[in-house]
C-alpha positions as CSV (number, residue, x, y, z in Angstrom):
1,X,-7.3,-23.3,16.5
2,X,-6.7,-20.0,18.1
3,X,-7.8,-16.6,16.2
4,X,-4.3,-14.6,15.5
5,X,-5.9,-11.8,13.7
6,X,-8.9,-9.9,12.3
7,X,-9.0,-7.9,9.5
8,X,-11.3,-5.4,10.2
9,X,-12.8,-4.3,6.3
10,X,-13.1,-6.8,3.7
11,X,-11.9,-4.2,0.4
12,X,-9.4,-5.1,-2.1
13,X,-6.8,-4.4,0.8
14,X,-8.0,-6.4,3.7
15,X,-8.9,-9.0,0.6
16,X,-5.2,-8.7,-0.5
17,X,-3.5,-8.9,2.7
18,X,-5.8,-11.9,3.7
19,X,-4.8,-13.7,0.7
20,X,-1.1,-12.8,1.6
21,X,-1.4,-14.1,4.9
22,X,-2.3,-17.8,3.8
23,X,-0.5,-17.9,0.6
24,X,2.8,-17.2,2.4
25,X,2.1,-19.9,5.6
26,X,1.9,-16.2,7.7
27,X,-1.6,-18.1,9.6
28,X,-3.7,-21.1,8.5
29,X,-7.5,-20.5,7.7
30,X,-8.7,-21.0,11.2
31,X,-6.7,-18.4,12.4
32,X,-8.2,-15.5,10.7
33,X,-11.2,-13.6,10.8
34,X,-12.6,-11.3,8.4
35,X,-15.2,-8.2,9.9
36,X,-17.1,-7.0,6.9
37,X,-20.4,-4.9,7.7
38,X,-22.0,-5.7,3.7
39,X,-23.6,-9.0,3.8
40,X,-23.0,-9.5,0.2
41,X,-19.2,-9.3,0.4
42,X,-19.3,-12.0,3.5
43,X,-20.7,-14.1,1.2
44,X,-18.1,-13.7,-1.6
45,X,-15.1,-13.8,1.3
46,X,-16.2,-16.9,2.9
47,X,-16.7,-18.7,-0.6
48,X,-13.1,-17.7,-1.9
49,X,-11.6,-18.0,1.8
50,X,-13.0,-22.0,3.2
51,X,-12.1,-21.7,6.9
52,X,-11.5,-18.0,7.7
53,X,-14.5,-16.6,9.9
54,X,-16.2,-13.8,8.2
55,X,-18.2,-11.8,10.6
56,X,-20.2,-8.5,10.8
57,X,-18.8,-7.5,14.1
58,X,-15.4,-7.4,15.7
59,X,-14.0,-10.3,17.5
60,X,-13.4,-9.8,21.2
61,X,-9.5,-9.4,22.2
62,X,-8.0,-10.5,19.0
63,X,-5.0,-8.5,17.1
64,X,-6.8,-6.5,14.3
65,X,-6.1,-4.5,11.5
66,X,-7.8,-1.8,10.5
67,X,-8.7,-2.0,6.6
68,X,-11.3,0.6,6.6
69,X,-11.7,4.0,4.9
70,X,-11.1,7.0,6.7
71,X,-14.4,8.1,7.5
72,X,-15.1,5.1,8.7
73,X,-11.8,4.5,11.1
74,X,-13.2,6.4,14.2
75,X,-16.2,4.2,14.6
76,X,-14.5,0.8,13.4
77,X,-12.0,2.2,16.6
78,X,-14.7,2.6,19.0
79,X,-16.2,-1.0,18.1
80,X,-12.4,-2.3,18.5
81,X,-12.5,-0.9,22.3
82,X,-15.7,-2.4,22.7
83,X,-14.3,-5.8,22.1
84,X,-11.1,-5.3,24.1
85,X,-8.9,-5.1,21.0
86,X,-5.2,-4.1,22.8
87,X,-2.9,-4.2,19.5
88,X,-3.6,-2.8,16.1
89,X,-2.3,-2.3,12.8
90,X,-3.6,0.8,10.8
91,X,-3.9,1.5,6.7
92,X,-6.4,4.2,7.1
93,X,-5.2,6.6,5.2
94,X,-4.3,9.8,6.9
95,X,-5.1,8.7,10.3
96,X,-2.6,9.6,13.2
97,X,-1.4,7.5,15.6
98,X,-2.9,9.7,18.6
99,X,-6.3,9.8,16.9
100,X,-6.7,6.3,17.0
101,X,-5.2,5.8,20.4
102,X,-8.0,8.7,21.8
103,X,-10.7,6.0,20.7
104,X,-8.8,2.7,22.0
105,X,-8.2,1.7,25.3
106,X,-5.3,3.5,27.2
107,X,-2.4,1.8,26.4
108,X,-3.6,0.3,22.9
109,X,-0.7,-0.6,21.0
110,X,-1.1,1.2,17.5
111,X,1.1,1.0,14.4
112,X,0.0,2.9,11.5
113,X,1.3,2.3,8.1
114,X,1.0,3.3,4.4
115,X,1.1,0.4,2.2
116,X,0.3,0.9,-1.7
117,X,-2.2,-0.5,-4.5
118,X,0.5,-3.1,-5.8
119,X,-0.4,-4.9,-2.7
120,X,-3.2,-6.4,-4.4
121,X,-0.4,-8.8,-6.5
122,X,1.6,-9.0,-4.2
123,X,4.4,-6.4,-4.9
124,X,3.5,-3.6,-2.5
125,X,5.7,-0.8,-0.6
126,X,4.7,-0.3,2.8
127,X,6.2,2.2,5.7
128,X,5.0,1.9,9.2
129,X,5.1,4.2,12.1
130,X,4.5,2.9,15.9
131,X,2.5,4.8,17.9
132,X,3.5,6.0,21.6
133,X,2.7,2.7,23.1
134,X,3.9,0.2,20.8
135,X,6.8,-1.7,20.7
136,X,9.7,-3.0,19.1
137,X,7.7,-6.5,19.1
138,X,4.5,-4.7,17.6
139,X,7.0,-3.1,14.5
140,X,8.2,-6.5,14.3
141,X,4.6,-7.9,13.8
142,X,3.3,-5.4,11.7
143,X,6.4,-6.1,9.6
144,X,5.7,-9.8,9.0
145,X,2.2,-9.0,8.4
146,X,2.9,-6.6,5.6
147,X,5.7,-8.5,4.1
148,X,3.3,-10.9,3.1
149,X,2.2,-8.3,0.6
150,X,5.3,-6.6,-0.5
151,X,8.3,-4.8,1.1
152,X,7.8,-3.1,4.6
153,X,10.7,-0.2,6.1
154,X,9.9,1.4,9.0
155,X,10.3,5.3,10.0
156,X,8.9,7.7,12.2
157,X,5.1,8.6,11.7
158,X,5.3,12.2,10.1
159,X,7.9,10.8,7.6
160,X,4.7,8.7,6.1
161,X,3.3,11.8,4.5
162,X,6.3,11.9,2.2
163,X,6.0,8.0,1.9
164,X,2.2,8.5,0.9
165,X,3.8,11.0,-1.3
166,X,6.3,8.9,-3.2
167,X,4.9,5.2,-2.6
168,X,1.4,5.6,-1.7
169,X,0.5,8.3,-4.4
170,X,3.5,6.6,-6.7
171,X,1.8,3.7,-8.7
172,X,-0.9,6.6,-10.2
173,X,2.6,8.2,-11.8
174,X,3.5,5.3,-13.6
175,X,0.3,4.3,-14.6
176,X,0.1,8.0,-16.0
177,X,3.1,7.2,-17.7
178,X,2.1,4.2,-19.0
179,X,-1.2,6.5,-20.6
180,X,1.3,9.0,-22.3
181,X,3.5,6.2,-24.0
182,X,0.5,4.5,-25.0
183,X,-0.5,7.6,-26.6
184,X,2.7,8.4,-27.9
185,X,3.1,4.9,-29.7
186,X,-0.1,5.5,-30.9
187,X,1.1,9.0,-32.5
188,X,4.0,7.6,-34.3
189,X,2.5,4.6,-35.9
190,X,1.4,1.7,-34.1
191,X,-1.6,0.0,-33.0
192,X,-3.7,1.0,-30.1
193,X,-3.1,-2.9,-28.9
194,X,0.6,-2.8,-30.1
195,X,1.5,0.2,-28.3
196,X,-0.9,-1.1,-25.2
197,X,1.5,-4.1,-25.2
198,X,4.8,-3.0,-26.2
199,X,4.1,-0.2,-23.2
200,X,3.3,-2.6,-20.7
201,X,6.1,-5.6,-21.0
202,X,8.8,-2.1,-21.2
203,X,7.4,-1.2,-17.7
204,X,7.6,-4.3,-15.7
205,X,11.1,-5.5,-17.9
206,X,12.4,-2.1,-16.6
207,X,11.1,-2.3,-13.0
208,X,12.5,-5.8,-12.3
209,X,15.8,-4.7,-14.1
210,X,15.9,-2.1,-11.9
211,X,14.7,-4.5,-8.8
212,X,17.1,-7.2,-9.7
213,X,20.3,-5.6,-10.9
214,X,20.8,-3.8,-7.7
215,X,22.6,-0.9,-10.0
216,X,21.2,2.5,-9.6
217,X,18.6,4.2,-12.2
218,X,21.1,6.5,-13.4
219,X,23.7,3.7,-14.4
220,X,20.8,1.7,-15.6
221,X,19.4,4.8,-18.0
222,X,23.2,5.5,-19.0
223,X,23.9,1.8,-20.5
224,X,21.0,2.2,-22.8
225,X,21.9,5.5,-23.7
226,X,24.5,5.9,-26.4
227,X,25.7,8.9,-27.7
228,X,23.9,10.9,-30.6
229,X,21.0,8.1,-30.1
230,X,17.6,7.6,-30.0
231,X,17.3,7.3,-26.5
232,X,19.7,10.1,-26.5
233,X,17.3,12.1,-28.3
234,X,14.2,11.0,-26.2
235,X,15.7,11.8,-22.9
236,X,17.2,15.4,-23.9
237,X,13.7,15.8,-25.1
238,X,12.5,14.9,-21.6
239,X,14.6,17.3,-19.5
240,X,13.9,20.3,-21.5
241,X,10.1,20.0,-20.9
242,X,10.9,19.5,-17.4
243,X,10.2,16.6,-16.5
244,X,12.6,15.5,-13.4
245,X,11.3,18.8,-12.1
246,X,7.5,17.7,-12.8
247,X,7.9,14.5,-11.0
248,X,9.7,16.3,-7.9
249,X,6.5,18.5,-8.2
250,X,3.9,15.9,-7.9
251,X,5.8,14.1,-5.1
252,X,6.2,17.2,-3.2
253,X,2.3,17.8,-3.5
254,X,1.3,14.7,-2.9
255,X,2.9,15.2,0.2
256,X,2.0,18.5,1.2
257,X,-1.6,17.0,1.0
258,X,-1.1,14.1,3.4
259,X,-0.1,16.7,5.9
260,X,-3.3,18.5,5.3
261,X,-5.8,15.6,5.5
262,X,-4.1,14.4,8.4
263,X,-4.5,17.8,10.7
264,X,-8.3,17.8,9.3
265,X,-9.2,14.3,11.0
């Protein structure tokens, strides 16, 4: 059976995507290979992966993706040339196109993209961007690959620093809500485990309202929001602290620090 991909780092991303890839028919075991430099985690990746090769070192002239921290992108590139690697799909974080292209061969198809924590159950956002040598087929294969994780759209590269901005940096906001109404329940009255569950069930009933209405948030909000009511009273509270204006803020310098991280490497 022919190899169709690496994934070169075996984290809770490459992990995710892996388990992606079989669950939705995307490649059969045989056709995957794992490149994981700690011994340790080969072990745990062959055990919970029968089939897929997990190796220390990259596979010669197969499609990869580069799963890897930052830091470690430029020498996990240079091991990719080494092998003859011609296509790849980046989520290192902040790394350009042209950066990873000036450690590839010349020509090496590269399409970065920006995928997001929720990956890891399946429910991720991902943006991609191609590189100068990549192609319309390459977008579509990068697509396919990340769909198996979650939704993909595709834009031009420096758009992905306000998708790292929104998306990327976007599951920490809610999860910070989710703290703060936790804590709030917990100021009113209830139980640390009430208010941990009651908090929980309203976020995910809310996003896949949202998700599988189709209507738009404001429409939503406004059919739960009656006149002189509570919610009434919660959300007036809301926009005199600010708080549209807050999360505007955060996205805003969320972004702001993609661009700077990105001109540093």
């Amino acid at each position: 059976m022919a190899l169709r991909l690496q994934l070169i780092g075996g984290g809770r991303m490459g992990e995710a995507l892996l388990g992606g890839l079989l669950a939705g028919g995307w490649a059969q075991p045989g056709e995957l290979a794992v490149v994981e430099k700690i011994s340790d985690r080969r072990a745990e990746l062959a055990n919970r992966f029968p089939g897929v090769e997990v190796v220390e070192h990259a596979v010669e002239w197969a499609d990869a993706v580069l799963a890897v921290k930052p830091d470690d992108a430029s020498a996990a590139g240079a091991r990719l040339r080494e092998a003859g690697v011609a296509r790849v799909l980046s989520i290192a974080a902040g790394i350009t196109t042209a950066a990873l292209q000036a450690v590839l061969d010349d020509g090496a198809r590269v399409v970065r993209a920006m995928p997001n924590t929720p990956a890891l159950v399946g429910a991720g956002a991902a943006a991609i961007a191609a590189g100068s040598h990549a192609t319309a087929e390459d977008l579509v294969w990068a697509t396919g690959i990340l769909e198996a994780v979650g939704t993909v759209v595709v834009c031009d590269e420096p758009t992905l620093d306000a998708v790292t901005g929104l998306s990327g940096s976007g599951p920490a906001y809610v999860f910070w809500l989710a703290e703060s109404l936790m804590a709030a329940g917990v100021e009113v009255g209830l139980s640390a485990d009430m208010a941990d569950a009651l908090t929980r069930q309203t976020i995910l009933g809310a996003a896949r309202l949202l998700v599988e209405s189709g209507e738009l948030p404001a429409d939503l909000r406004a059919a739960v929001t009656s006149p002189g009511g509570t919610t009434a009273r919660g959300i007036a509270e809301l926009e005199s602290r600010g708080t549209a204006d807050a999360f505007v803020a955060a996205v805003r310098a969320a972004t702001e620090r993609s661009r700077e991280l990105g001109k540093s490497r």
